[in-house]
Wavefront OBJ file of the C-alpha trace (Angstrom):
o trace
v 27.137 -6.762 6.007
v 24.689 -4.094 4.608
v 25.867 -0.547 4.765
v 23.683 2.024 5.210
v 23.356 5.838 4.153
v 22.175 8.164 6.934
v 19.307 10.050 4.640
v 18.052 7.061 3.453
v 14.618 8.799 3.173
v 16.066 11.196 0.284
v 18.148 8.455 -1.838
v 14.791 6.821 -1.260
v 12.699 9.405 -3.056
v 15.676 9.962 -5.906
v 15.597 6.362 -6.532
v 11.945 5.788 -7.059
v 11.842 9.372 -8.816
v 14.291 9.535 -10.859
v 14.952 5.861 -12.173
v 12.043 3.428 -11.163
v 14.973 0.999 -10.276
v 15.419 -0.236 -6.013
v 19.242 0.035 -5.966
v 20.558 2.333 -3.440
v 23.179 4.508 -5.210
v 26.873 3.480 -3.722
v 27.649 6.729 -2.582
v 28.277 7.380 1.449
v 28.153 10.239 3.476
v 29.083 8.373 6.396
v 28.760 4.150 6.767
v 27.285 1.819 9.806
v 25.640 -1.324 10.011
v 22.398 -1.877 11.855
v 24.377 -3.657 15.059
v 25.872 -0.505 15.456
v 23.159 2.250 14.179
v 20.636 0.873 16.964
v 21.366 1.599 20.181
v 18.035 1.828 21.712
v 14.996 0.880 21.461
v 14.022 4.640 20.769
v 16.170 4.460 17.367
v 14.424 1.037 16.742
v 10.834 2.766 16.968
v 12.038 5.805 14.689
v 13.370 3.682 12.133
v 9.723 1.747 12.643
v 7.708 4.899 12.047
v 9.245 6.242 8.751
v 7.773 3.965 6.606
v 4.109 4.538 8.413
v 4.400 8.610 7.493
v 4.522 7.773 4.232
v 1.693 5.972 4.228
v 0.346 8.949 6.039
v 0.842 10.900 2.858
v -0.338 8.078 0.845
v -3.937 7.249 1.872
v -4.535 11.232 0.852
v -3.717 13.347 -2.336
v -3.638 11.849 -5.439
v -4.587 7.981 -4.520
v -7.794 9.127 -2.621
v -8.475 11.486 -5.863
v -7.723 8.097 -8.192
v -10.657 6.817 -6.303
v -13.048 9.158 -5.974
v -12.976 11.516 -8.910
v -13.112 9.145 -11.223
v -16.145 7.130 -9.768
v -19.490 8.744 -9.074
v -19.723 10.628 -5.736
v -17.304 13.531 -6.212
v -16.255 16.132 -8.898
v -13.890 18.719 -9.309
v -16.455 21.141 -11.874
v -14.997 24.056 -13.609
v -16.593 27.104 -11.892
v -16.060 29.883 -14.235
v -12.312 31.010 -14.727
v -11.482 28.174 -11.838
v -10.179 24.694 -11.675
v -10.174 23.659 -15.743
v -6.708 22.440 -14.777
v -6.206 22.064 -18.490
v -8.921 19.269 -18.592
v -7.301 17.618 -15.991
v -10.224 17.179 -13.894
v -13.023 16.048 -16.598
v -10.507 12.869 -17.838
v -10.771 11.558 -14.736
v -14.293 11.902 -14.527
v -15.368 11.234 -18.067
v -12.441 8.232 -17.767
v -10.371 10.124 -20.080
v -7.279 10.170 -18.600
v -3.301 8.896 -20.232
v -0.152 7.677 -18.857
v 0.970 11.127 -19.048
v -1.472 12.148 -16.197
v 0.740 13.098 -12.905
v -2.174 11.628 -10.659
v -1.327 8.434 -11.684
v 2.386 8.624 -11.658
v 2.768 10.206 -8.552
v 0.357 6.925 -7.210
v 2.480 4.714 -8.807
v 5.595 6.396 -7.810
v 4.367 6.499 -4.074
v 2.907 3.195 -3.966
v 6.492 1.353 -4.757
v 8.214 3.753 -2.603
v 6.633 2.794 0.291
v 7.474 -1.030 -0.437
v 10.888 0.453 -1.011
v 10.879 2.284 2.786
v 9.208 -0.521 4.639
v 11.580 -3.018 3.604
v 14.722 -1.119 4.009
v 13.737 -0.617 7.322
v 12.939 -4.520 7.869
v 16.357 -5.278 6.656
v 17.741 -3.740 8.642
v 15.318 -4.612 11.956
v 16.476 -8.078 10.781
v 20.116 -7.499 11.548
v 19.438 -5.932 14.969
v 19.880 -7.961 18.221
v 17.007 -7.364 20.091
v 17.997 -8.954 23.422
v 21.323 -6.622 23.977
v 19.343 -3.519 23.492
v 16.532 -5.066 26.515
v 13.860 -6.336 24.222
v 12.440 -9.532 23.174
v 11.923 -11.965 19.993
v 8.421 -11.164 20.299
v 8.861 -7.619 19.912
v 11.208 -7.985 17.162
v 8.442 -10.296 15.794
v 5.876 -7.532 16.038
v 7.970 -4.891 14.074
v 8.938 -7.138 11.255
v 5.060 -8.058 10.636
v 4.161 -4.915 11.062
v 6.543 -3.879 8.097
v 5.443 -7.113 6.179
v 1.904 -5.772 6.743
v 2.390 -2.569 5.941
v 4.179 -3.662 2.702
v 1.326 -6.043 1.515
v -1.076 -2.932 1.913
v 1.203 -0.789 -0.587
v 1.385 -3.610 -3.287
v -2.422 -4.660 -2.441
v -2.962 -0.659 -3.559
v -0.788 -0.866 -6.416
v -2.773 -4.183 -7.574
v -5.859 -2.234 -7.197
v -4.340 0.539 -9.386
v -2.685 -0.801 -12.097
v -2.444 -4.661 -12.039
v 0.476 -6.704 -11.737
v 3.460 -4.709 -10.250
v 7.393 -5.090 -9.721
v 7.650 -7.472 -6.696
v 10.590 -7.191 -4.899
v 12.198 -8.208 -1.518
v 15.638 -6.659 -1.792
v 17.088 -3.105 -2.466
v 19.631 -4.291 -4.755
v 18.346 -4.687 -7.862
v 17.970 -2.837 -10.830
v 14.861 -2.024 -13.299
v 12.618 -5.172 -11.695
v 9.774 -5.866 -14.450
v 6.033 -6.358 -13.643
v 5.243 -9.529 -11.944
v 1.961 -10.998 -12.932
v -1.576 -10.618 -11.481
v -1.197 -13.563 -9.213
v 2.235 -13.682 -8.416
v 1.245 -10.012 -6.988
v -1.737 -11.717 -5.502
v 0.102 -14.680 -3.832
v 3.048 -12.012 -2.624
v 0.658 -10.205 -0.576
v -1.385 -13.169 0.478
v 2.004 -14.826 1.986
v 3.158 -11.289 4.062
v 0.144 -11.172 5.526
v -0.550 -14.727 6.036
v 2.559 -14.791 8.337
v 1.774 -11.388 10.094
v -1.641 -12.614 11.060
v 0.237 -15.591 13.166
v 3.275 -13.481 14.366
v 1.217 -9.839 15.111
v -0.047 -9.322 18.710
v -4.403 -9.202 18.983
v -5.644 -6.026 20.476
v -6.916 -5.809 24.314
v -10.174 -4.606 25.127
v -9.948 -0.418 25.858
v -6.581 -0.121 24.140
v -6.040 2.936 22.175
v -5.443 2.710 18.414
v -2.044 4.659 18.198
v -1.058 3.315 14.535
v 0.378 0.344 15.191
v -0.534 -3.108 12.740
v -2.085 -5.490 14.939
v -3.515 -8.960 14.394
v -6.908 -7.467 12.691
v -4.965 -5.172 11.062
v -3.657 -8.075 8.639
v -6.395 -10.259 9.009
v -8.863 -7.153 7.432
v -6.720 -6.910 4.684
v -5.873 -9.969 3.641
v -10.402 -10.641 4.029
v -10.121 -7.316 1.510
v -7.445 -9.089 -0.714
v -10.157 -12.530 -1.140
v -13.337 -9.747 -1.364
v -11.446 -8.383 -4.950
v -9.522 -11.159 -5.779
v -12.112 -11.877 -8.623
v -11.286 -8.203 -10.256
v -7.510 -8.834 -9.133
v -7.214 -12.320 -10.599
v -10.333 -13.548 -11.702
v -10.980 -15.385 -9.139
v -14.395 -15.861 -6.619
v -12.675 -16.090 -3.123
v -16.131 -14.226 -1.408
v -16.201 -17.132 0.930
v -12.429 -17.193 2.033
v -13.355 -13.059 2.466
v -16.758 -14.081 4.787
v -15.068 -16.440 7.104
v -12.199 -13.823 8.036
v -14.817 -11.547 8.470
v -17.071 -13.568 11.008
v -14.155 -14.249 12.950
v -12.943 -10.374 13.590
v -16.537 -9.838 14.022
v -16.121 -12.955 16.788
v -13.207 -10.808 18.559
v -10.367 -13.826 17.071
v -8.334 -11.312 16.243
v -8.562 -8.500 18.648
v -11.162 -6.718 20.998
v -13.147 -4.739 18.492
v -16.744 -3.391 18.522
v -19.167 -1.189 16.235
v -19.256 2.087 17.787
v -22.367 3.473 19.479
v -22.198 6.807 17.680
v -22.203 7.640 14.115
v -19.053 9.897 14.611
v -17.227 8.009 16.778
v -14.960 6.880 14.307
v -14.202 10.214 12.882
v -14.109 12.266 15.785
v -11.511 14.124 17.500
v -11.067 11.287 20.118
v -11.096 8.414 17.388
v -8.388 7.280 18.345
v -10.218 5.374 21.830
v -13.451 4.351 19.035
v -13.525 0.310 19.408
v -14.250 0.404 16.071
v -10.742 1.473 15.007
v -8.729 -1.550 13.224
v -5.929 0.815 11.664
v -5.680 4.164 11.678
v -2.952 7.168 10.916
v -2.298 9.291 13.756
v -2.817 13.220 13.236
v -2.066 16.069 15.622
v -1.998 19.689 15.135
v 1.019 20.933 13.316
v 2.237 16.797 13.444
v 1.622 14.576 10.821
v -1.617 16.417 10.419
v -4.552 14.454 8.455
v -5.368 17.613 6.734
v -4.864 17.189 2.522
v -8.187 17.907 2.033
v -9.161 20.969 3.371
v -7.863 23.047 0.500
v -9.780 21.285 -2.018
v -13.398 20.841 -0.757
v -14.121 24.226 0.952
v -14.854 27.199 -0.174
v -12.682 30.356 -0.055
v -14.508 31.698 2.477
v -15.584 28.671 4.202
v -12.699 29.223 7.552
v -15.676 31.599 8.588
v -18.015 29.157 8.998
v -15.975 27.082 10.859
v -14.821 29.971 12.721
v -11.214 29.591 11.981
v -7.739 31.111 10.493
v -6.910 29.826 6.473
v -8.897 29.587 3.537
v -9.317 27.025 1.222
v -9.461 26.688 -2.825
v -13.041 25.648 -3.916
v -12.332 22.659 -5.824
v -14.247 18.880 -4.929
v -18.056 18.627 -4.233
v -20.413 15.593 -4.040
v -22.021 15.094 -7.656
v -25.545 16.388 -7.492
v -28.809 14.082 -6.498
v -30.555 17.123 -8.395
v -31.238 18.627 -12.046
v -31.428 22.441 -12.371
v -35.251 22.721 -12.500
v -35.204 20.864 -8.529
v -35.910 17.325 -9.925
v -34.097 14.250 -8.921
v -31.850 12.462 -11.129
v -33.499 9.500 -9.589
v -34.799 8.272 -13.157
v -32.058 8.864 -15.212
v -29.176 6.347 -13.354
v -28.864 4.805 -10.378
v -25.568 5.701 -9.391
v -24.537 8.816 -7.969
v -26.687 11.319 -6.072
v -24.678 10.499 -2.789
v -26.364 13.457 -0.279
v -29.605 12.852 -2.174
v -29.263 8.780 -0.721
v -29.203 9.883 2.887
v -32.559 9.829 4.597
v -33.816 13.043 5.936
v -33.742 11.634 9.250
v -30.409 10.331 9.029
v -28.294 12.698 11.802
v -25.161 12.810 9.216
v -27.268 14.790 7.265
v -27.107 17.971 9.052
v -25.439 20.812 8.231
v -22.366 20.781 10.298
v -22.099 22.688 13.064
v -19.348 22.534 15.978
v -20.997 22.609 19.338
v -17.899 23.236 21.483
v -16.193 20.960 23.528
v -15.072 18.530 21.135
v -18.604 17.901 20.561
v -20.283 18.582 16.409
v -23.162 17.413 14.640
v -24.061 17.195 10.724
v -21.379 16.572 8.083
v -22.128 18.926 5.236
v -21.957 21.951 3.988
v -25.407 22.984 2.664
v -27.932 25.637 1.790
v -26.868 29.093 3.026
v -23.399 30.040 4.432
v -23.124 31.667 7.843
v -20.826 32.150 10.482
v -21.964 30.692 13.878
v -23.542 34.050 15.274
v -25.556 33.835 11.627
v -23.481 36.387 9.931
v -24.113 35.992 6.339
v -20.911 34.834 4.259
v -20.725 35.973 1.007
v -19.419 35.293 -2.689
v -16.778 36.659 -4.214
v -16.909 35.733 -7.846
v -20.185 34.627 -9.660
v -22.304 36.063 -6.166
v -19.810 38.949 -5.017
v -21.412 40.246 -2.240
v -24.338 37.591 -2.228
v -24.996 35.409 0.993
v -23.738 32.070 -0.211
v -25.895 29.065 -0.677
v -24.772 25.228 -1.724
v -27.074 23.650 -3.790
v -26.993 20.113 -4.354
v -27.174 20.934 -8.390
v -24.812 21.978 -10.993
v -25.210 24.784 -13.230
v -24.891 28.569 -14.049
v -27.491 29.935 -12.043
v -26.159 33.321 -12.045
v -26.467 33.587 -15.865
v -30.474 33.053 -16.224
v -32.237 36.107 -16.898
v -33.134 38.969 -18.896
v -29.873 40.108 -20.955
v -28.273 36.448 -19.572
v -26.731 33.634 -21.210
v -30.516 31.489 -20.298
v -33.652 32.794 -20.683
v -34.740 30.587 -17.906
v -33.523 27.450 -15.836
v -34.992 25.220 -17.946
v -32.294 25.722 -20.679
v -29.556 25.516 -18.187
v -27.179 22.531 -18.875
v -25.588 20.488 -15.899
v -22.174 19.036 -16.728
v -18.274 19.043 -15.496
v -18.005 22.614 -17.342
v -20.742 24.150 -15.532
v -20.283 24.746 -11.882
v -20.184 27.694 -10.242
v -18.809 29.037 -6.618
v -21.649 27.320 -4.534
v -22.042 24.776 -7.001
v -22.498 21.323 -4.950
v -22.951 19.975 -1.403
v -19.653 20.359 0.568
v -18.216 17.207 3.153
v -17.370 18.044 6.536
v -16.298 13.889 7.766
v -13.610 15.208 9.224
v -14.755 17.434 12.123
v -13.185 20.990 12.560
v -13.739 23.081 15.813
v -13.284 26.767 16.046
v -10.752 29.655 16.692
v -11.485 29.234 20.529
v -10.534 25.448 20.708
v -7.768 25.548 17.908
v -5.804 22.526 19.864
v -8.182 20.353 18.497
v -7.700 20.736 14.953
v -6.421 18.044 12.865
v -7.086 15.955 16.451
v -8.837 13.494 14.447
v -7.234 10.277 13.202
v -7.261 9.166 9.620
v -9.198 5.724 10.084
v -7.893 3.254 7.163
v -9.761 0.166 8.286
v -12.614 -0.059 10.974
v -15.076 -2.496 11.824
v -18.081 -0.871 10.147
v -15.786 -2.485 7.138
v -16.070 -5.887 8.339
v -19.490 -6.072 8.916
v -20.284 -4.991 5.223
v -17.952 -7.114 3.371
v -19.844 -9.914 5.061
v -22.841 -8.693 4.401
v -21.784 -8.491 0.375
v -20.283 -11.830 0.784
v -23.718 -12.643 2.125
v -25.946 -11.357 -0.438
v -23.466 -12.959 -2.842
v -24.551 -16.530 -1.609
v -27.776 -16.334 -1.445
v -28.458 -14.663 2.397
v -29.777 -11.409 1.432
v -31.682 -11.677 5.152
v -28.452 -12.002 6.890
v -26.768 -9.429 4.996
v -29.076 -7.376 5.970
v -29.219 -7.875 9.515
v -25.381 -6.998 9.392
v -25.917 -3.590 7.328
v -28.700 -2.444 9.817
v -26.221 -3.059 13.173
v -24.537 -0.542 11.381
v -27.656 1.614 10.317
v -29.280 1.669 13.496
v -26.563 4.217 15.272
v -27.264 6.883 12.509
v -31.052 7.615 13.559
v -32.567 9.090 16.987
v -35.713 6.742 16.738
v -36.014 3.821 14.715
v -34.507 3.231 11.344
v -36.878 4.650 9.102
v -35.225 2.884 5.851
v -33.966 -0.459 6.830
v -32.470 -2.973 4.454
v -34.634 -6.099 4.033
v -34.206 -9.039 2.059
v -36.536 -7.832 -0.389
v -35.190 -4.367 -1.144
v -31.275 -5.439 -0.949
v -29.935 -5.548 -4.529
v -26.551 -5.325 -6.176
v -27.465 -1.110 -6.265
v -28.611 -1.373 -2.458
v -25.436 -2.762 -1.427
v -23.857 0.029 -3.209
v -25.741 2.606 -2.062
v -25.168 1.638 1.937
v -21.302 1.541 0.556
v -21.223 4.684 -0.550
v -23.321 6.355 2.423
v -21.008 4.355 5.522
v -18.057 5.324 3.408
v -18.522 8.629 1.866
v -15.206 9.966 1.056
v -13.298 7.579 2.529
v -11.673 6.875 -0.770
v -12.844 3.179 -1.759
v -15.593 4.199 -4.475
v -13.726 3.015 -7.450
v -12.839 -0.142 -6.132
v -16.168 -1.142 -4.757
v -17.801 -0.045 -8.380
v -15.554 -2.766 -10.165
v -15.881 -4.917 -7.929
v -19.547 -5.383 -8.870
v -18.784 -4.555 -12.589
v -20.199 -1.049 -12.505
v -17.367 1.624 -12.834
v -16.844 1.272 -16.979
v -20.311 -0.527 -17.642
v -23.092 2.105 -15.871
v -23.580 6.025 -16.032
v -23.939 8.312 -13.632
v -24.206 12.122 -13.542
v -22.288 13.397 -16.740
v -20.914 10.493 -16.888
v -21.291 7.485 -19.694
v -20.182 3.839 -19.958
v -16.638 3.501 -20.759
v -14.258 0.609 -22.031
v -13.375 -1.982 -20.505
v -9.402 -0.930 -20.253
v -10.233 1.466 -17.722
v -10.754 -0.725 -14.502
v -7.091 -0.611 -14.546
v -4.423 2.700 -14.639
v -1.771 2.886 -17.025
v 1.468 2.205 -15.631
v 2.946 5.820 -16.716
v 5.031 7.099 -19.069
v 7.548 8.037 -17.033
v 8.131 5.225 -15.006
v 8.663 3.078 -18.612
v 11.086 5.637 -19.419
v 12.978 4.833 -16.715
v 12.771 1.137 -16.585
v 12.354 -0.840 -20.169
v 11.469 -3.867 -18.614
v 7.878 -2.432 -17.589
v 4.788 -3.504 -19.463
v 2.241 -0.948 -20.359
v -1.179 -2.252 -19.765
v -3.566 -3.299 -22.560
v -6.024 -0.690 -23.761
v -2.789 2.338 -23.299
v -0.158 1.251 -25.880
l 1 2 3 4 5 6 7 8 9 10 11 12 13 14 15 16 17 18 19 20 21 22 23 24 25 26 27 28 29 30 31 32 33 34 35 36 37 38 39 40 41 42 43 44 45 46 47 48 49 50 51 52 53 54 55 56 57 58 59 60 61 62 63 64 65 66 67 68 69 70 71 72 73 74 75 76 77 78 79 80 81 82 83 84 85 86 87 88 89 90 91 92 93 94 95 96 97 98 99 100 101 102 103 104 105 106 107 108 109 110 111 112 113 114 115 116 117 118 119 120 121 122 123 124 125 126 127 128 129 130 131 132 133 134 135 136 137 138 139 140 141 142 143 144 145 146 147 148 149 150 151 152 153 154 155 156 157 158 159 160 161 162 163 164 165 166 167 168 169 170 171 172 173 174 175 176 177 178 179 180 181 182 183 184 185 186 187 188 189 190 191 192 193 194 195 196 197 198 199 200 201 202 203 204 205 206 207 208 209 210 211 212 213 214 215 216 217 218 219 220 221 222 223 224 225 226 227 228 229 230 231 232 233 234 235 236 237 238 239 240 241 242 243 244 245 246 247 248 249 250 251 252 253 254 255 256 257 258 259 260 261 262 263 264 265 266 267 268 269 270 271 272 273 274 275 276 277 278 279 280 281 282 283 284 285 286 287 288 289 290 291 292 293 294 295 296 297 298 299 300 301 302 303 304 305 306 307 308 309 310 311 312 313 314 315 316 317 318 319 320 321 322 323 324 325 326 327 328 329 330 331 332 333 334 335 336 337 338 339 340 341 342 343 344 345 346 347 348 349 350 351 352 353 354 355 356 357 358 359 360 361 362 363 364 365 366 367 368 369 370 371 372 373 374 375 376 377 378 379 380 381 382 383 384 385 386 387 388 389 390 391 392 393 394 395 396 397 398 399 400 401 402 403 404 405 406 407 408 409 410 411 412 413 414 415 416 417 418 419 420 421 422 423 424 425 426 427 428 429 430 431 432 433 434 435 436 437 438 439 440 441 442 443 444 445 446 447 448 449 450 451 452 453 454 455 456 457 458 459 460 461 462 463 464 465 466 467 468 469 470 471 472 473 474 475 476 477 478 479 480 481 482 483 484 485 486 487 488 489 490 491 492 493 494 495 496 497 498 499 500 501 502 503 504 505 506 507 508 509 510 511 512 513 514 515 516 517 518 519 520 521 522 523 524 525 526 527 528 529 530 531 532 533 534 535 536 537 538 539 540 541 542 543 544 545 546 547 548 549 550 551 552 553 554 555 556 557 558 559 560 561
């Protein structure tokens, strides 16, 4: 009979962190069995939710910045004595990076300890008799597939990442090597191939509280078949489509587009019918908060009208050169604000209008509090009222005695931001001082039906329908306008580009850029602002130099020897 350690969570972390092996050390503070450890069905549930904070912490942080830095939306600029980071932040954007790089081993590191978590908990759910503590096979059905689900998403991630990984379905071995590609592939395939018949389907007006169901692992495994040709070389777009059309079809659950725009990422997400799977957040609880510190400015709380600052760091690359002209001409990627239409309501400056109730989801132009208070600089305009331009470069040095005798001369690169350099993302809504309960009210939606309805409309334009694909992008379209869509997608203007450009506005931020670029062959072979081709190699991250140090059976990837 398995024993088990009562801080399982801690040898957990030491094991992953210390020696990349998935043996529990033999040392016991105390010793029980799962017949014994469960006696209720509350102990079942907070065995059940330990594995899900992690992947709480996982969806943020270093993964999301994996995805996003190094693809074309965001950037992390110097700005003056700030954020050089020791060149930290231009590898990832000029696809630069090592195996030494702590972004990558801390995603590597966190993706296999959440396999690790998630199936020490289902071991032990597996031992538990369900019946003598008043529950049913079906419940103990639900939990198991909900761990199996949960553990196909962390090895589908670490696929995405870095290839092949260590697959593994019990604790107690030592130094597992890398499986291959497929075998990876076909692992996550089979978990979620069995959730999908074992997971209850959502009823119509249930709340999404962070539980896997049905769709849950049906969306995935429809995202597994839309990659599998950069996972395994393999074309399984139409596998991908017909998953699709039947979550659209309600097969797996009650699920609907949302009416509004913000719906999805509103306070009160967590009743959107759009919601497939989402991570709970509540104020001072599991809050869905990483990013705050990075993407606003210092002074930024006072536009918001709240407590806490923030550190200045990620902005949307810019749609604009210094002299006002669009990078339009020079690459095709990129530019995310400047691919919103004007009359697109996410393009507003946000504001909160009380109640629960915002509009807009940027920060741009000038800076003011919401009585119109000017908020000012405090480093390259000390003093100045603060305005975001979607550019980069040193304005503040242009002029007589200055570094540029004009803005022509100015250069725009990683090296040459400045306090209000770039437009600032507000997807997550903030209220103010006066309603502070509803900070961090919002959930963190991982999967949502917008999703499904563009994966079929790739899959779509793949075969041949470009009409139908577009029909499918503008159900989505149509909620982000007051008055008709002035920009629709038609058969005729829907390209490979196109399809990446509605990607990238639906899911600004949401942390998928990177994938979606290799997926159409565009994240090592196409430039975008400061940025130039790159080799081939880096599709995939190195598996990192500590983890190798700790286990000799690992494989480095090619290009990173």
């Amino acid at each position: 009979m398995k024993t088990k350690k009562i801080n399982i969570a801690l040898l957990l972390i030491s094991m992953v962190c210390a020696t990349s092996c998935t043996k529990l050390e033999q040392e016991w503070y105390d010793q029980v069995v799962p017949e014994t450890f469960f006696k209720s069905e509350k102990d079942i549930m907070a065995a059940l939710y330990r594995p899900f904070t992690h992947g709480r912490w996982y969806l943020g942080g270093d993964r999301w910045k994996l995805q996003e830095y190094s693809a074309d939306q965001f950037a992390i600029t110097t700005k003056g004595r700030h954020w050089y980071n020791g060149g930290e932040n231009e590898r990832y954007h000029y696809h630069r990076w090592t195996p030494d790089d702590n972004w990558i081993w801390e995603s590597w590191r966190g993706t296999l300890m959440g396999v690790a978590l998630a199936l020490d908990t289902k071991q032990d759910l597996e031992n538990v008799d369900y019946e003598a503590l008043a529950l049913t096979q079906a419940d103990k059905d639900e939990h198991l597939n909900q761990l199996n689900t949960l553990i196909a998403f962390f090895y589908m991630r670490g696929l995405d990442y870095f290839g092949g990984m260590p697959v593994f379905e019990s604790l107690d071995i030592e130094a597992p090597p890398r499986n291959t590609d497929q075998e990876t592939f076909d692992h996550i395939e089979r978990l979620l191939l069995e959730a999908i018949d074992k997971l209850p389907a959502k009823e119509a007006g249930q709340q999404e509280e962070g539980a896997m169901k049905k769709a849950a692992a049906a969306a995935m495994l429809a995202q597994l078949y839309f990659n599998a040709e950069a996972y395994i070389g393999q074309d399984r777009f139409a596998d991908a489509a017909t998953i699709c059309e039947a979550i659209i079809n309600q097969e797996y659950g009650a699920y609907s587009l949302d009416p509004t725009w913000y719906g999805p990422h509103s306070f009160n997400n967590d009743s959107s019918p759009e919601i497939i799977w989402s991570i709970p957040s509540e104020f001072n609880y599991l809050q869905y908060d990483w990013f705050y510190a990075d993407f606003y400015h210092y002074n930024t709380a006072r536009y918001f009208d709240l407590d806490g600052g923030a550190n200045n760091g990620a902005h949307l690359t810019p749609s604009l050169k210094p002299d006002g002209t669009s990078y339009a001409s020079d690459f095709k990627l990129g530019r995310p604000y400047g691919k919103f239409h004007d009359e697109d309501l996410r393009k507003k400056p946000y504001r909160y209008l009380g109640g629960g109730q915002y509009e807009g989801m940027f920060i741009v132009g000038e800076h003011r509090t919401p009585t119109g208070e000017p908020i000012v600089g405090g480093e390259e305009y000390n003093g100045q009222l603060l305005v975001f331009v979607d550019q980069v470069a040193r304005f503040s040095e242009v002029g007589p005695g200055e570094e540029y005798a004009s803005v022509a001369e100015l250069p725009s690169k990683m090296s040459e931001g400045e306090e209000n350099t770039g437009v600032r993302l507000v997807k997550v809504p903030m209220p103010n001082n006066a309603e502070i309960r509803l900070r961090w009210g919002a959930d963190n939606p991982v999967i949502r039906l917008a999703e499904i309805y563009y994966m079929l409309a790739e899959c779509r334009l793949r075969a041949g329908d470009a009409a139908g694909a577009a029909t499918l992008i503008n159900q989505v379209r149509a909620r982000n306008f007051e008055n008709a869509d002035p920009d629709p997608v038609t058969a005729a203007n829907l390209d490979e580009y196109r399809m990446l450009d509605e990607w990238g506005i639906e899911f600004l931020g949401e942390g998928r850029r990177r994938t979606d670029l290799i997926r159409w062959n565009k994240f090592t072979t196409d430039s975008w602002w400061d940025h130039e081709p790159s080799d081939d190699h880096f599709k995939r991250f190195p598996i990192p130099t500590r983890a190798i140090s700790g286990n000799n059976n690992l494989e480095q990837n090619p290009g990173y020897e």
